[in-house]
C-alpha positions in Angstrom: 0.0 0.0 0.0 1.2 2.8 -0.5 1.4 6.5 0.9 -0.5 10.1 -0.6 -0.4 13.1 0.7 -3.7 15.1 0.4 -4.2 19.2 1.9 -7.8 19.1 2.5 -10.1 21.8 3.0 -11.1 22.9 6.2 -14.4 22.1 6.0 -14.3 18.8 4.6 -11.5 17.5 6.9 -14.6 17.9 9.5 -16.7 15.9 7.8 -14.3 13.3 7.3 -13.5 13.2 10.8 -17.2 13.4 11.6 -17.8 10.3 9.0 -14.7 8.6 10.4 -15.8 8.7 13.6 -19.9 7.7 13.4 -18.4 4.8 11.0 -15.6 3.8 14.2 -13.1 4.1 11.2 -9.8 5.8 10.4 -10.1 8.9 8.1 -7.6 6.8 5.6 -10.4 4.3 5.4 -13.3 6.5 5.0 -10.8 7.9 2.1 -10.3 4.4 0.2 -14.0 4.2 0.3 -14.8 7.2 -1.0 -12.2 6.8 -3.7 -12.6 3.4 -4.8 -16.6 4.4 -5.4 -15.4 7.7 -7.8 -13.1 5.2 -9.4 -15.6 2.8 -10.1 -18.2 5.6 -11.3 -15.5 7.0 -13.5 -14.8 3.8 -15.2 -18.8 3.1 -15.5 -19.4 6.5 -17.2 -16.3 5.7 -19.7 -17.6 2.7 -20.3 -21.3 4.3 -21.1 -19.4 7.2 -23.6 -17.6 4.1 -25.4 -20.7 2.5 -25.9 -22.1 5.3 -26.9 -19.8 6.3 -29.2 -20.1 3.2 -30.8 -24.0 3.2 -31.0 -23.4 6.5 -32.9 -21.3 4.8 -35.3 -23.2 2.3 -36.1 -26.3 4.3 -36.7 -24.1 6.3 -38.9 -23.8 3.0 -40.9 -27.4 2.5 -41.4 -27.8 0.4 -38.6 -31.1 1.4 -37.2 -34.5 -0.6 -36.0 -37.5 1.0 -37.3 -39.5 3.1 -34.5 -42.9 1.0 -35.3 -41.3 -2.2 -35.2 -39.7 -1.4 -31.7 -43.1 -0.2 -30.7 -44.9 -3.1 -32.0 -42.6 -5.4 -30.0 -42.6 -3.7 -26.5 -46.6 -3.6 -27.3 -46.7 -7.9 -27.5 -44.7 -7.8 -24.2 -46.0 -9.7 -21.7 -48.7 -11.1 -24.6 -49.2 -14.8 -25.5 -47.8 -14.2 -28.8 -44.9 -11.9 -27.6 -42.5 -11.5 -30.7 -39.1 -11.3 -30.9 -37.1 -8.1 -30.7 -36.8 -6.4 -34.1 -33.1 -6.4 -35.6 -31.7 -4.0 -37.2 -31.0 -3.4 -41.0 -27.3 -4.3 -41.4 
């Protein structure tokens, strides 16, 4: 493990200490946490632009479902004759 020095404000160095304490935890724990969660939701959101990045792409090509037929679909769900989802033209 190893060792980063951080100057914190004021304010929230007393609400880490506050969270710290109500948790019965060190302040370097509380900070793990809270930085392995904005880790996690930075790699999620990249993930999310990649894909949509390649959605774009891919409608550029011509790729596309037709609006009815995804309506059509989500309409039979739940239906004894549910259909398949639509694919797209490719």
């Amino acid at each position: 493990m190893s060792v980063t020095t951080v100057r914190l404000q004021a304010e929230v160095e007393q609400h880490l200490e506050a969270i710290a304490s109500r948790l019965h935890r060190s302040k370097g724990w509380v900070i793990n946490q809270a930085l392995s969660e904005y880790i996690e939701k930075q790699q999620r959101e990249q993930e999310r632009w990649q894909q949509t990045l390649e959605a774009m792409e891919s409608a550029a090509q011509g790729k596309v479902v037709d609006a009815g037929e995804v309506q059509d679909w989500l309409n039979s769900w739940g239906a004894d004759n549910e259909r398949d989802a639509p694919e797209s033209g490719r």
